[in-house]
C-alpha positions as CSV (number, residue, x, y, z in Angstrom):
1,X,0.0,0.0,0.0
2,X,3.0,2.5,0.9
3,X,4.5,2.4,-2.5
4,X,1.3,3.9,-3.9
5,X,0.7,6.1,-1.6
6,X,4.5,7.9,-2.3
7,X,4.0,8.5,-6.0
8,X,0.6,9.7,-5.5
9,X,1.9,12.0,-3.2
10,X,4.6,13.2,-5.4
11,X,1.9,13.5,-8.3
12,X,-0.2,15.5,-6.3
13,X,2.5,18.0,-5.1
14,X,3.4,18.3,-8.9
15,X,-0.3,19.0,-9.8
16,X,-1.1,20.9,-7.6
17,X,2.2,23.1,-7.0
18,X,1.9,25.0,-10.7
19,X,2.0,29.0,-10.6
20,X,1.2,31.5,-12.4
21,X,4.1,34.4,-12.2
22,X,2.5,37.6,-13.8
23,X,5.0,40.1,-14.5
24,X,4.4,43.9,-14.2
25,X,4.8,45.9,-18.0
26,X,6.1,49.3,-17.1
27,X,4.3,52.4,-19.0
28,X,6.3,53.8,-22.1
29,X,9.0,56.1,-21.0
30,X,10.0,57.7,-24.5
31,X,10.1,61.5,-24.0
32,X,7.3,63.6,-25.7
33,X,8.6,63.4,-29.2
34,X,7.0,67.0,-30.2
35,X,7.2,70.4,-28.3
36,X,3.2,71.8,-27.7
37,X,3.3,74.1,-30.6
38,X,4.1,71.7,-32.9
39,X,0.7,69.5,-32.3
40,X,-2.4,69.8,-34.4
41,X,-5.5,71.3,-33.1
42,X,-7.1,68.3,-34.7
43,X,-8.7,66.0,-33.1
44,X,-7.7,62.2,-33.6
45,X,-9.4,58.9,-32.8
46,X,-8.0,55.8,-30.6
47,X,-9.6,52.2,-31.6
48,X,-9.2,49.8,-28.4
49,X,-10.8,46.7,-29.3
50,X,-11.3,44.1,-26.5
51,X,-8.3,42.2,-28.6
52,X,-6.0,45.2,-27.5
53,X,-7.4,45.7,-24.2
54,X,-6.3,41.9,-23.8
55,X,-3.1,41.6,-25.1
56,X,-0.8,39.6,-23.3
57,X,2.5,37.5,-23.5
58,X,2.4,33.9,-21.7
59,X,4.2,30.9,-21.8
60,X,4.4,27.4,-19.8
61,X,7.4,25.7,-18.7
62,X,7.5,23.2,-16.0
63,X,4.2,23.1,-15.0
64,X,4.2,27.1,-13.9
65,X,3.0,29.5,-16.3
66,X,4.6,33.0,-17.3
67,X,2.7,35.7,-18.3
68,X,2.4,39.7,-18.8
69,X,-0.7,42.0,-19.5
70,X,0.3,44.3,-22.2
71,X,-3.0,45.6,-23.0
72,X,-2.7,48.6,-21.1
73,X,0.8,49.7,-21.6
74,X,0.0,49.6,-25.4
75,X,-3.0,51.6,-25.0
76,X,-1.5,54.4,-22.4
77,X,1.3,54.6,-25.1
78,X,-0.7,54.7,-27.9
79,X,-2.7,57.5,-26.3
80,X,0.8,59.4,-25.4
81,X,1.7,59.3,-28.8
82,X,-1.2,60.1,-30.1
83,X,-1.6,63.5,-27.7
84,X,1.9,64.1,-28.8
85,X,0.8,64.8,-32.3
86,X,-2.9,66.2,-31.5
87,X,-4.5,68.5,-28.8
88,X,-7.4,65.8,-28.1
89,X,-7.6,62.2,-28.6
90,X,-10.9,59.9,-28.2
91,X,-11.0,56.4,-27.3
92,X,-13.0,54.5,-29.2
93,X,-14.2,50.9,-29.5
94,X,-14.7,50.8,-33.5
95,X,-13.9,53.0,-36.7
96,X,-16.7,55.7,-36.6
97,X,-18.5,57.8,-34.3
98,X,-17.0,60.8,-33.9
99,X,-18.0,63.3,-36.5
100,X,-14.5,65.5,-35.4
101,X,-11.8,63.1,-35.6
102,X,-9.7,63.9,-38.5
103,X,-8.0,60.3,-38.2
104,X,-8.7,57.2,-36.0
105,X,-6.0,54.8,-35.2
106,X,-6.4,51.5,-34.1
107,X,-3.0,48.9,-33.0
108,X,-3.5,46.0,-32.7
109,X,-1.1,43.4,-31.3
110,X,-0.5,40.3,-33.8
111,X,1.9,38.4,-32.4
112,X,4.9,38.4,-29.3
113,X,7.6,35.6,-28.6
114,X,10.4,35.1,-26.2
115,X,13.2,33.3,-26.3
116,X,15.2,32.9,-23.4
117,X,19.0,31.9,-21.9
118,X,19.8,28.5,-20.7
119,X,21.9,29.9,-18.3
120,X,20.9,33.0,-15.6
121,X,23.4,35.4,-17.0
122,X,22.4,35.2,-20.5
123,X,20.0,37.2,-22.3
124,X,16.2,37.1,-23.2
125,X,14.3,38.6,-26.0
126,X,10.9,39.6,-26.6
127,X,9.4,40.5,-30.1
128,X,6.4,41.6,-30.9
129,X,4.9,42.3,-34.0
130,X,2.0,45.4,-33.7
131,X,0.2,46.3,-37.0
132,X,-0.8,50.3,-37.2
133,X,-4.2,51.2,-39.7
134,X,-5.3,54.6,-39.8
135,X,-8.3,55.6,-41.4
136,X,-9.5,58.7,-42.5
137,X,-12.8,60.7,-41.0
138,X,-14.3,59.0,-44.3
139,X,-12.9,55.2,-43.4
140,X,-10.7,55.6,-46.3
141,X,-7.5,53.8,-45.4
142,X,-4.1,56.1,-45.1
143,X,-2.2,53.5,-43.8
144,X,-1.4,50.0,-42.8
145,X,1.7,48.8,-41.7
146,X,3.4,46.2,-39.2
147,X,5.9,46.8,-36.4
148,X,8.6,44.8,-35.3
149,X,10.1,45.9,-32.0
150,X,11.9,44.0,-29.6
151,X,13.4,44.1,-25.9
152,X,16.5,42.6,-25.0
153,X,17.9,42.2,-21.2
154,X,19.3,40.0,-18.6
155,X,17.3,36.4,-17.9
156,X,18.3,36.9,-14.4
157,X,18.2,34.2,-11.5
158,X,15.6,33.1,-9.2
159,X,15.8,36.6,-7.2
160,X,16.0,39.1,-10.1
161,X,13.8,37.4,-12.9
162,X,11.3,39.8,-12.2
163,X,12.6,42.7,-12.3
164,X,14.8,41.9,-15.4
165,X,12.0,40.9,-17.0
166,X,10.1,44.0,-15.9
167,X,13.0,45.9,-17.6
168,X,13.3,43.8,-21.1
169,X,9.5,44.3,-21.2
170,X,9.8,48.0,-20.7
171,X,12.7,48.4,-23.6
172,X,10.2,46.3,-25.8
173,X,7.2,48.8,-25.0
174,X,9.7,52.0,-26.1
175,X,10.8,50.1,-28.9
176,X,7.5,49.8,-30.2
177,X,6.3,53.6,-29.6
178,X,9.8,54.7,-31.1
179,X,9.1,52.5,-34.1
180,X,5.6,53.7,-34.3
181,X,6.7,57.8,-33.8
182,X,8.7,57.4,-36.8
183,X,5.6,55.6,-39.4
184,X,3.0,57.2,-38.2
185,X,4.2,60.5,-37.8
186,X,4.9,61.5,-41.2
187,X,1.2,60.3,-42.1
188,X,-0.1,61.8,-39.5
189,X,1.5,65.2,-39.1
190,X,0.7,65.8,-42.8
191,X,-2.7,67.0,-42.1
């Protein structure tokens, strides 16, 4: 009867010891890429679909699962971006609705991988890939185009995974609003 009872046990402890580790995604920190003068009295629209609001990176390994909410950070940066071009901004769920907006632009997040070190001291990488479509006040289409940023930082050990993770993940954010300063800008400030 004891033997049974032992790998029971052990399987038990193994089903039922999984975690989840959440990590926190810090807020773009990419300075205010144009001085007040320089933004359009326009007003311009911001598409969150639930897709956006719920993007997230996660991953199993060993029976714990990895995972970090990015829904938020790309909105708040979206937003930020978006106020550094125009004096308002709107958030919208769809296309449409507000007579005003000269342009409304919706991100939405397509894809993010990791890859990771064997080994504490090497490095991780996330990439995600974030398509950009504007449309015009008429739902003409001014732009579509995909992003490719990435974030690249220490794996770290048991005691500083998260906060080197918390870091890689903030260099992927910038990375993204940087990329997206430079496409959508031109596009955008042409108005």
């Amino acid at each position: 009867m004891m033997r049974f009872v032992r790998p029971a046990a052990v399987m038990a402890a193994l089903l039922l010891g999984a975690c989840t580790h959440t990590f926190e995604v810090p807020q773009s920190t990419l300075a205010k890429s144009a001085a007040t003068a320089e933004r359009s009295d326009a007003v311009a629209a911001l598409v969150v679909t639930p897709d956006l609001r719920a993007a997230k990176w996660s991953e199993s390994m060993m029976g714990d699962t990895f995972e970090a909410p990015l829904g938020d950070a790309l909105i708040a940066g979206a937003k930020q971006l978006l106020l550094d071009m125009f004096s308002t901004v709107e958030v919208v769920p769809t296309p449409g609705g507000i007579p005003n907006a000269l342009y409304y632009v919706a991100p939405t997040m397509l894809r993010i991988e990791h890859t990771q070190a064997a080994w504490a001291f090497g490095e991780q990488v996330f990439t995600m890939a974030v398509e950009w479509r504007v449309t015009d006040r008429d739902g003409q289409t001014v732009l579509v185009d995909t992003i490719i940023s990435e974030g690249r930082g220490r794996q770290g050990n048991v005691f500083t995974y998260k906060g080197d993770t918390k870091t890689t993940l903030g260099r992927l954010i910038n990375d993204t609003f940087a990329k997206a300063e430079g496409k959508l800008s031109p596009v955008l400030r042409h108005s």
